[in-house]
FISEBA-695590 format. One record per residue (C-alpha): x, y, z; residue number from 1; residue in three letters. Coordinates in nm, 2 decimals. Example, Ala and Ser with C-alpha at 12.3 -4.5 7.8 and 13.67 -1.06 7.14 Angstrom:
BEGIN
+--------+--------+--------+-----+-----+
|      X |      Y |      Z |   i |  aa |
+--------+--------+--------+-----+-----+
|   1.23 |  -0.45 |   0.78 |   1 | ALA |
|   1.37 |  -0.11 |   0.71 |   2 | SER |
+--------+--------+--------+-----+-----+
This chain:
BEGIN
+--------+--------+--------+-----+-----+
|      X |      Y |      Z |   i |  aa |
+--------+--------+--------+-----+-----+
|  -1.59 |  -1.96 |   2.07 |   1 | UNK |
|  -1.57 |  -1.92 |   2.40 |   2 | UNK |
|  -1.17 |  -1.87 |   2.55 |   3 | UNK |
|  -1.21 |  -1.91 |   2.90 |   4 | UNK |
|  -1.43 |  -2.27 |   2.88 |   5 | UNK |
|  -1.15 |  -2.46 |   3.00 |   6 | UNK |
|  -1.12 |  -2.22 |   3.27 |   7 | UNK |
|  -1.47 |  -2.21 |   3.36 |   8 | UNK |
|  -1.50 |  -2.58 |   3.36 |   9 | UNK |
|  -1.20 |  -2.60 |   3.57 |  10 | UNK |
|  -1.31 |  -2.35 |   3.82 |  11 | UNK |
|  -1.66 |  -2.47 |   3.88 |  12 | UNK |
|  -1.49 |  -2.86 |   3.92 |  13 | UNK |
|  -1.25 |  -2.72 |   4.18 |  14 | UNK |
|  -1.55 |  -2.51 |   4.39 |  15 | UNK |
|  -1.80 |  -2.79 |   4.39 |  16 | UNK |
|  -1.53 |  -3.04 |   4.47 |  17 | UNK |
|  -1.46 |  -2.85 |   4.80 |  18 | UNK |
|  -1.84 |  -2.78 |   4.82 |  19 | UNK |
|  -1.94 |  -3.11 |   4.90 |  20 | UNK |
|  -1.62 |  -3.20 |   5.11 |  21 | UNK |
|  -1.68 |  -2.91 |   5.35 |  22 | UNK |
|  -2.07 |  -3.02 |   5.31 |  23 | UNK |
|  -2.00 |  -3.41 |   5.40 |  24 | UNK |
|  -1.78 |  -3.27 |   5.71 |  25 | UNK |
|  -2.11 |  -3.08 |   5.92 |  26 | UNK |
|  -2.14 |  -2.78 |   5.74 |  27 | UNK |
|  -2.49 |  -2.72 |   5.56 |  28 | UNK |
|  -2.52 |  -2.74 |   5.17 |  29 | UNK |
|  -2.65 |  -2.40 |   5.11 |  30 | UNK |
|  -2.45 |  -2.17 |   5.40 |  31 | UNK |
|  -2.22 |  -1.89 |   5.31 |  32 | UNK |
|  -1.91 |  -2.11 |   5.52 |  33 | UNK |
|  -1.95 |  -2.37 |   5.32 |  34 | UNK |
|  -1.89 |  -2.17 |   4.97 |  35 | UNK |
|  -1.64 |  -1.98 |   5.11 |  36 | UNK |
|  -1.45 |  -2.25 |   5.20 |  37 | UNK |
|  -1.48 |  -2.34 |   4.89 |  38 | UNK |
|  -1.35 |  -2.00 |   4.76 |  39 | UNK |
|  -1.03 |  -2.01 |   4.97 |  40 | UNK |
|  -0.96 |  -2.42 |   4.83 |  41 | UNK |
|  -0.96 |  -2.29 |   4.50 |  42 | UNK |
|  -0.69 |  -1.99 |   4.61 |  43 | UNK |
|  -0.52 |  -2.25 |   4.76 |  44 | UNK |
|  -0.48 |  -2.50 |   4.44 |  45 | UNK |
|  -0.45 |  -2.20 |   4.22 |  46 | UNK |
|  -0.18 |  -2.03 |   4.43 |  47 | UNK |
|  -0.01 |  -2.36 |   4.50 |  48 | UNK |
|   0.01 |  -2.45 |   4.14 |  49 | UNK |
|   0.21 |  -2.07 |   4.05 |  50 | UNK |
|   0.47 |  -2.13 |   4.28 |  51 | UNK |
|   0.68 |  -2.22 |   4.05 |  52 | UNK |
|   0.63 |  -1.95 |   3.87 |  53 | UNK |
|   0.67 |  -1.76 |   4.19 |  54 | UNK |
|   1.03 |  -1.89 |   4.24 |  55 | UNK |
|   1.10 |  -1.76 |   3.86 |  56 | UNK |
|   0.93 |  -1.42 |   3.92 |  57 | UNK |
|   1.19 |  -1.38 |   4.31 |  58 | UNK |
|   1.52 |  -1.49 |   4.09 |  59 | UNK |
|   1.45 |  -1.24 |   3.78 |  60 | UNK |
|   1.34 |  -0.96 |   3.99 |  61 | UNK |
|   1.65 |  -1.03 |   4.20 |  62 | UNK |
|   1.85 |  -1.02 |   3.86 |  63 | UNK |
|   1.68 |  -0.68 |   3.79 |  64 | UNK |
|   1.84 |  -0.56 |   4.12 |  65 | UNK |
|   2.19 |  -0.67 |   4.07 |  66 | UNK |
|   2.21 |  -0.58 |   3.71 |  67 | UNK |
|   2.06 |  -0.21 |   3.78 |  68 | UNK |
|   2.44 |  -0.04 |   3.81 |  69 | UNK |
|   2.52 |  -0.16 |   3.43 |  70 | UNK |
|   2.16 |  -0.04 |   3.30 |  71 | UNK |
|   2.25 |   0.30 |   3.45 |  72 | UNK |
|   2.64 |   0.28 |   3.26 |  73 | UNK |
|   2.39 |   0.17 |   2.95 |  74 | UNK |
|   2.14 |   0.49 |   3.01 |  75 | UNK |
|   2.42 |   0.73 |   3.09 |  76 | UNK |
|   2.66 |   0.62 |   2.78 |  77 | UNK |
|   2.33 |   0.70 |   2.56 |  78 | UNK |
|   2.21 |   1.01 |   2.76 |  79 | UNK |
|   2.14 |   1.31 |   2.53 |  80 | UNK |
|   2.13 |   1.10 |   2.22 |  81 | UNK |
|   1.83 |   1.08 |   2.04 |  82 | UNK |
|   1.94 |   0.99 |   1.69 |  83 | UNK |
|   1.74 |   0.66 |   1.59 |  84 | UNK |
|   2.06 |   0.49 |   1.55 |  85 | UNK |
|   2.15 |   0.56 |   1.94 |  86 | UNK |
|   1.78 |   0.46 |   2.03 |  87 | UNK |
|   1.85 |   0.13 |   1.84 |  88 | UNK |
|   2.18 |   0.03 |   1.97 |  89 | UNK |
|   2.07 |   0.14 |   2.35 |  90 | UNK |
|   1.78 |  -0.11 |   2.31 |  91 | UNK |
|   1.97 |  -0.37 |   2.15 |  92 | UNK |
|   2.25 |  -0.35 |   2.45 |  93 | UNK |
|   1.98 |  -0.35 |   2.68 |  94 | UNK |
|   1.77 |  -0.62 |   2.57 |  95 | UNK |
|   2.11 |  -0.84 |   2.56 |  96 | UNK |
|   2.23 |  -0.72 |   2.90 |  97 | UNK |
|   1.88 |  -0.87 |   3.04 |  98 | UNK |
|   1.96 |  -1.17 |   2.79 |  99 | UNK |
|   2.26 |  -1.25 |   2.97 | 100 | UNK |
|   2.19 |  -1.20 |   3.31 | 101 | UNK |
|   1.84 |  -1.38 |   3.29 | 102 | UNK |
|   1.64 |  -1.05 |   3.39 | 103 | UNK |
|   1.27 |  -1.00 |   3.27 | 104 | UNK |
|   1.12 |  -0.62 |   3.36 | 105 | UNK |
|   0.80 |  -0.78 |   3.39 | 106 | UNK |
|   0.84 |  -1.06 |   3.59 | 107 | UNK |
|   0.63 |  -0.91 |   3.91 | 108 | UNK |
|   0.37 |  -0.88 |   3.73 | 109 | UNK |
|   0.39 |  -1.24 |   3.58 | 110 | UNK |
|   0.18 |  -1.42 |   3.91 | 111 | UNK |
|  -0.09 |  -1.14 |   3.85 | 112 | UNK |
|  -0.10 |  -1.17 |   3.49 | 113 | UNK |
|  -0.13 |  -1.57 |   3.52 | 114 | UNK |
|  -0.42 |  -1.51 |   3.75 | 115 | UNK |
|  -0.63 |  -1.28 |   3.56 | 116 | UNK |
|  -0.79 |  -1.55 |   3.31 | 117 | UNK |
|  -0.87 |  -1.73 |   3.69 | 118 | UNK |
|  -1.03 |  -1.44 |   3.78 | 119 | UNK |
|  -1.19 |  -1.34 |   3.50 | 120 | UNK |
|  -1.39 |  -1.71 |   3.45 | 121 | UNK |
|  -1.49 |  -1.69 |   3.82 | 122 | UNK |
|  -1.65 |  -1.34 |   3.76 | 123 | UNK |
|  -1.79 |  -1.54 |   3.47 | 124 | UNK |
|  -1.93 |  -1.82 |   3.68 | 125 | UNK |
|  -2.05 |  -1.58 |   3.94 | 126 | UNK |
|  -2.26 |  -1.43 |   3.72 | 127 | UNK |
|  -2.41 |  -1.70 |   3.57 | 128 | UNK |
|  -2.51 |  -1.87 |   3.93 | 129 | UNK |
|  -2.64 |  -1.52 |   4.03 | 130 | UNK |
|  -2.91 |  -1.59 |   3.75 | 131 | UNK |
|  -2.98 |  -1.97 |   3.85 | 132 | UNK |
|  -2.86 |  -2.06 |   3.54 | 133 | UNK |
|  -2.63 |  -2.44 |   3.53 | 134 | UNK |
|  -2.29 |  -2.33 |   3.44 | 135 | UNK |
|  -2.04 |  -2.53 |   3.18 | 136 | UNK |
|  -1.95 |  -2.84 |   3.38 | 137 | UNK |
|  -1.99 |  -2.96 |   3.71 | 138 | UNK |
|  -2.22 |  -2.65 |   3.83 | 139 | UNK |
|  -2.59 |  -2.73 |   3.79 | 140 | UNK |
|  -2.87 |  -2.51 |   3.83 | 141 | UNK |
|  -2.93 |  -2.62 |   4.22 | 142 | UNK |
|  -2.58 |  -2.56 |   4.29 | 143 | UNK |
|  -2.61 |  -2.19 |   4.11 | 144 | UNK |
|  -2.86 |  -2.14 |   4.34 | 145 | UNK |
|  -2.73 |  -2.26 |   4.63 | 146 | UNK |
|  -2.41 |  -2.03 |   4.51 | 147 | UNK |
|  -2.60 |  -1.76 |   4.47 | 148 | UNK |
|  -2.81 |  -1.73 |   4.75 | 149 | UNK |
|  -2.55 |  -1.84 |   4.97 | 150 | UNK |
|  -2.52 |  -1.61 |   5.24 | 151 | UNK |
|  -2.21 |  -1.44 |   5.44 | 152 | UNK |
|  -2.30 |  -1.17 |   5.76 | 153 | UNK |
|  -2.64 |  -1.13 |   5.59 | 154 | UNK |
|  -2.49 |  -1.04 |   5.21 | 155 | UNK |
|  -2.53 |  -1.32 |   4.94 | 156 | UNK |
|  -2.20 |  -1.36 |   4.76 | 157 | UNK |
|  -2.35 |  -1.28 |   4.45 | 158 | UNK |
|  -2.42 |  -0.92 |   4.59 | 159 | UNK |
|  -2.25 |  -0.61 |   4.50 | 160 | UNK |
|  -2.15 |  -0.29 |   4.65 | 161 | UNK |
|  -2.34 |  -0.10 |   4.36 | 162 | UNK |
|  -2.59 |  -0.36 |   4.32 | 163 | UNK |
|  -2.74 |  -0.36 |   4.63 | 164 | UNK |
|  -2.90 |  -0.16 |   4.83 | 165 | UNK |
|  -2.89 |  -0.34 |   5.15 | 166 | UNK |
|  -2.63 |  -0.14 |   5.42 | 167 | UNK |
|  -2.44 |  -0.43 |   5.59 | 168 | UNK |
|  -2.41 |  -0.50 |   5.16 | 169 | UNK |
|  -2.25 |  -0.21 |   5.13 | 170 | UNK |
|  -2.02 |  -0.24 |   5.50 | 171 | UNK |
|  -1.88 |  -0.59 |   5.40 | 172 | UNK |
|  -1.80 |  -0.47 |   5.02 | 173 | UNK |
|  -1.59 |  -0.20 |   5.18 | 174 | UNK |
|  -1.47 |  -0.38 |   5.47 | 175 | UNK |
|  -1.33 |  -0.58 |   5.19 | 176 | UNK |
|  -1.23 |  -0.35 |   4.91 | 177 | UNK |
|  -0.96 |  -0.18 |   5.22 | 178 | UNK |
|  -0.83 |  -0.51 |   5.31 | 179 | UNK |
|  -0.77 |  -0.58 |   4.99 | 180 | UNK |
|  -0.59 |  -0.26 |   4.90 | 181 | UNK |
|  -0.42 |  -0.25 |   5.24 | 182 | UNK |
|  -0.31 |  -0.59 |   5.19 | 183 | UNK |
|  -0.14 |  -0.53 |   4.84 | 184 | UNK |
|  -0.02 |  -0.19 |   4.93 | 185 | UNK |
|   0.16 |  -0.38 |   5.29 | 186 | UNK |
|   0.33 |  -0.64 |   5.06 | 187 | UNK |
|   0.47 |  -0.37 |   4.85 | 188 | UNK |
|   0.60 |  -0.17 |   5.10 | 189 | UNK |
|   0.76 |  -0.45 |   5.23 | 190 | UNK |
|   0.95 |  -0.55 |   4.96 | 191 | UNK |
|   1.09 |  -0.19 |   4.89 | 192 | UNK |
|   1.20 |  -0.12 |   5.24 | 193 | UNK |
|   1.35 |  -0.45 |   5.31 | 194 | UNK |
|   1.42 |  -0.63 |   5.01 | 195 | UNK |
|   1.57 |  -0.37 |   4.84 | 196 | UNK |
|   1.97 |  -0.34 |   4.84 | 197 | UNK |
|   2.04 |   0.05 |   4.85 | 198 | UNK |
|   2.24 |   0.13 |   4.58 | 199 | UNK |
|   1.98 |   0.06 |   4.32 | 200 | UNK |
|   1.71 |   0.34 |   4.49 | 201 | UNK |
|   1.77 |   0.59 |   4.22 | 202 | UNK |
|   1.74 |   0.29 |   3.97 | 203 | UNK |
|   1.46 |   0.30 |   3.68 | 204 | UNK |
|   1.35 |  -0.05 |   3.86 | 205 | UNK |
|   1.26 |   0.11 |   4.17 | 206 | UNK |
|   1.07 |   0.39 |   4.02 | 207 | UNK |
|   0.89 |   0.10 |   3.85 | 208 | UNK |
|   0.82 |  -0.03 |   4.22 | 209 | UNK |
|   0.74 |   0.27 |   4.38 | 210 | UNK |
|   0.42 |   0.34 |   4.13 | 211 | UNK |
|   0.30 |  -0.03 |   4.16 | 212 | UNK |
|   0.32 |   0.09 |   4.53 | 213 | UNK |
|   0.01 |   0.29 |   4.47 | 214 | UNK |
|  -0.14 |   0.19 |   4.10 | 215 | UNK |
|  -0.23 |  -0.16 |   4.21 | 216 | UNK |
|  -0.40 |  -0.05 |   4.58 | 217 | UNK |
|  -0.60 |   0.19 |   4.38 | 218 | UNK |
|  -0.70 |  -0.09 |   4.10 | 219 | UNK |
|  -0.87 |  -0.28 |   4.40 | 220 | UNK |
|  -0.98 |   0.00 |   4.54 | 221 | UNK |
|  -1.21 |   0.09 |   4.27 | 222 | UNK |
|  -1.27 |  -0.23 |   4.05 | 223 | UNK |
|  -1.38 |  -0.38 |   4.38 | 224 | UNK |
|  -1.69 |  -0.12 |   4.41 | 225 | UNK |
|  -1.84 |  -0.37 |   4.09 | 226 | UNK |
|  -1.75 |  -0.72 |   4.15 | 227 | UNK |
|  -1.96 |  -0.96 |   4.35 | 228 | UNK |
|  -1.84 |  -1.05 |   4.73 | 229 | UNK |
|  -1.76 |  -1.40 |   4.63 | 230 | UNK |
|  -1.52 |  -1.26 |   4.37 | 231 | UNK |
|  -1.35 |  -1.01 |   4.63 | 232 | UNK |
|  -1.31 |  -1.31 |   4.86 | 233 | UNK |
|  -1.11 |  -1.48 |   4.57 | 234 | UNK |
|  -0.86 |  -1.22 |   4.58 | 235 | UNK |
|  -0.87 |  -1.10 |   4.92 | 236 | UNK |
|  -0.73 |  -1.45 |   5.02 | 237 | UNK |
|  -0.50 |  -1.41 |   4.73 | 238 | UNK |
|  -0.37 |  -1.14 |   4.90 | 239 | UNK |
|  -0.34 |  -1.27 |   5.21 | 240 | UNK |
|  -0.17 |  -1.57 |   5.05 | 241 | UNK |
|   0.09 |  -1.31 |   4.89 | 242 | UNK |
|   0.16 |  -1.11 |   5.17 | 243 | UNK |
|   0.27 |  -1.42 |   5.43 | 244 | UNK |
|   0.41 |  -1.57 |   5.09 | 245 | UNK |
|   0.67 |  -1.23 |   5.04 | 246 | UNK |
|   0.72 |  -1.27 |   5.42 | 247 | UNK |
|   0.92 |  -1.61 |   5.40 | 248 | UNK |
|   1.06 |  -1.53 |   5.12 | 249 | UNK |
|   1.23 |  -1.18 |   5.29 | 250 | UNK |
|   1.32 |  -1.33 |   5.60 | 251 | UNK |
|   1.50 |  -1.65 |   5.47 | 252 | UNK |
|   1.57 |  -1.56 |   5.10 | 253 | UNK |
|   1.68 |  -1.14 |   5.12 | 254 | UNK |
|   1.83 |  -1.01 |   4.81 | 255 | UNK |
|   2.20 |  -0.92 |   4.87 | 256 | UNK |
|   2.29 |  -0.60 |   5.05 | 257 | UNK |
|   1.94 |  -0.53 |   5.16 | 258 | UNK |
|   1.86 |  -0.44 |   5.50 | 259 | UNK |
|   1.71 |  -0.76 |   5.49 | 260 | UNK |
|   1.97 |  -0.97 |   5.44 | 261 | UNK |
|   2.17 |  -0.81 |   5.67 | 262 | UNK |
|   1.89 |  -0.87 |   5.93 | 263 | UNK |
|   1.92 |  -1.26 |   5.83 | 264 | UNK |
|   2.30 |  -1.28 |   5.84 | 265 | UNK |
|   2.31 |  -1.10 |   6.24 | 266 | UNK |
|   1.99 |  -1.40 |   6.27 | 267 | UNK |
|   2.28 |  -1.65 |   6.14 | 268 | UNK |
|   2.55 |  -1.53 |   6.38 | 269 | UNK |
|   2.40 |  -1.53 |   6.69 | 270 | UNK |
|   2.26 |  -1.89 |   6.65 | 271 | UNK |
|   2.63 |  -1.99 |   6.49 | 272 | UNK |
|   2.50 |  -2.11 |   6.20 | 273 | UNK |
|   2.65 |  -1.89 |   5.96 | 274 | UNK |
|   2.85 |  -2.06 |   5.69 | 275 | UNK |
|   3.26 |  -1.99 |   5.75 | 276 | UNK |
|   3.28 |  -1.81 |   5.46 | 277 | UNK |
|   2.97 |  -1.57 |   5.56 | 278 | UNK |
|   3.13 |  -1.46 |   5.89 | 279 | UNK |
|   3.25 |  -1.13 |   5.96 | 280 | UNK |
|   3.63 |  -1.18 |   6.02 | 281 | UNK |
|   3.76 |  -1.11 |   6.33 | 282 | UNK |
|   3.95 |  -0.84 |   6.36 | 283 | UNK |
|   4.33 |  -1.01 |   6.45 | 284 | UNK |
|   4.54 |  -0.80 |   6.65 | 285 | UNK |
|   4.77 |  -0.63 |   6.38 | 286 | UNK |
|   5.15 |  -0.75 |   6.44 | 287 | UNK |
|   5.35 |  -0.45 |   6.56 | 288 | UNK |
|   5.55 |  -0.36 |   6.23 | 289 | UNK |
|   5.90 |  -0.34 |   6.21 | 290 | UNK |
|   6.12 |  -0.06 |   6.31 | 291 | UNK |
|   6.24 |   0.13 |   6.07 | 292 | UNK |
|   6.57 |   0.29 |   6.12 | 293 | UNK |
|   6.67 |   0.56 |   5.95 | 294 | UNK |
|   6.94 |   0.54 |   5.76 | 295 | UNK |
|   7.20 |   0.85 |   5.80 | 296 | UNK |
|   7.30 |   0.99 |   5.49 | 297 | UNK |
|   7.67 |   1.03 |   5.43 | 298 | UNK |
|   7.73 |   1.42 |   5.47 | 299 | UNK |
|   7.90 |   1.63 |   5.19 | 300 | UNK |
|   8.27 |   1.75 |   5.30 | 301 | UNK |
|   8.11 |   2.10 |   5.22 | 302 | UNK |
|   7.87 |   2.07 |   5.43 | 303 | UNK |
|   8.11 |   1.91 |   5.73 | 304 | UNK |
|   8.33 |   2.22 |   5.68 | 305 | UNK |
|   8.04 |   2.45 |   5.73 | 306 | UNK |
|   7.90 |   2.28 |   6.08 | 307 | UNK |
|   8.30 |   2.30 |   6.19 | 308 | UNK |
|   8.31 |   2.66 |   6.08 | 309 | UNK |
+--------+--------+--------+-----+-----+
């Protein structure tokens, strides 16, 4: 039984639906534009249909941020201890601190995760036009052709940089593969050095971040050597899609106490639009304090014969 059918079928409905739009508009049936086009539709309807999941992934990594400073009590309480009944309750505490504040370790990974079966049937469906062969719906053996032998700066989308000998092949395929791993690595960096509030740096969160950093540039950067161009298009405008996407969502939805956010709250002052209870108070002219006069103590008859002496 085949898994990704429903995925396949779903895919191929979505690229031939754009297909003959962008062909009934001027382009020509079997040109690389017109395919492409139909590549960056389906990013579009795919990407469009995860923003939901999008908004989940920003408001649970945001909870990952605020609850790092109790995680780090948590980890320091349990330092040192590694009896398997101090492993147990440490897990336990954490997996209910992440219970209660709504906090899931793997929720940046969720839109990639979602998007894997999408990419996966489209590698599918790539291969099986690259052969001429109908694929499981809408996708008949002249449009695997036309697919196939569709044609972008001289390279078919159904090349490779590996499969093909051809040089400008090889120059778009890795014109490609470093956008793509520029692209992801950009959107990273972004989020840790202006979505990040500074007093979770140290955290076991941002060390998470940091490899991501460089483990997903370097995924691209070698997986891409092996899949087709019309693939690598798919997720190159993926990319692009994140990156502008992570860009909106900086700039007008910061976590709190991140240099972004305090780049958004100077935005909201200057154009007065800051909510009252936002501003920075101004600093009132402290009332001078009263005078405090010193009271005289009452002097010991002692010490009122020794001053006369």
């Amino acid at each position: 039984m085949d898994l990704l059918w429903p995925i396949k079928w779903l895919i191929e409905l979505i690229l031939v639906s754009f297909h003959t739009l962008f062909s009934s508009i001027g382009f020509s049936f079997n040109s690389g534009a017109s395919w492409v086009l139909a590549i960056v539709g389906l990013v579009l309807v795919v990407r469009a249909a995860l923003i939901p999941v999008f908004v989940r992934q920003i408001k649970s990594q945001r909870n990952m941020m605020m609850v790092q400073p109790e995680l780090q009590k948590l980890q320091k309480k349990y330092k040192g201890k590694t009896d398997r009944e101090s492993r147990e309750r440490f897990a336990k505490e954490q997996m209910e601190l992440y219970k209660r504040t709504g906090s899931n370790p793997l929720s940046s990974c969720l839109p990639l995760l979602l998007q894997m079966p999408i990419f996966m049937g489209l590698f599918f469906v790539l291969n099986v036009a690259q052969r001429n062969e109908a694929g499981v719906g809408l996708l008949d053996a002249g449009l695997a052709e036309s697919f196939s032998q569709a044609q972008i700066l001289g390279a078919r989308l159904s090349d490779t940089f590996f499969g093909s000998d051809e040089l400008n092949v090889k120059i778009i395929a890795g014109v490609m593969i470093v956008l793509m791993s520029s692209s992801q690595f950009i959107t990273q960096k972004q989020i840790m050095a202006k979505n990040q509030n500074p007093a979770t740096q140290n955290s076991q969160f941002m060390q998470t971040q940091k490899i991501m950093l460089y483990a997903l540039p370097a995924v691209f950067l070698f997986s891409g050597l092996t899949f087709p161009l019309g693939v690598m298009t798919y997720w190159l405008v993926s990319n692009f899609w994140t990156m502008g996407q992570q860009f909106i969502v900086i700039r007008n939805m910061p976590t709190p106490g991140s240099p972004a956010h305090q780049a958004r709250q100077d935005r909201l002052e200057r154009k007065g639009k800051l909510p009252k209870q936002e501003t920075t108070p101004a600093i009132e002219e402290a009332a001078p304090e009263p005078e405090i006069k010193q009271r005289n103590q009452p002097v010991s008859k002692k010490r009122n014969k020794k001053k006369k002496n």
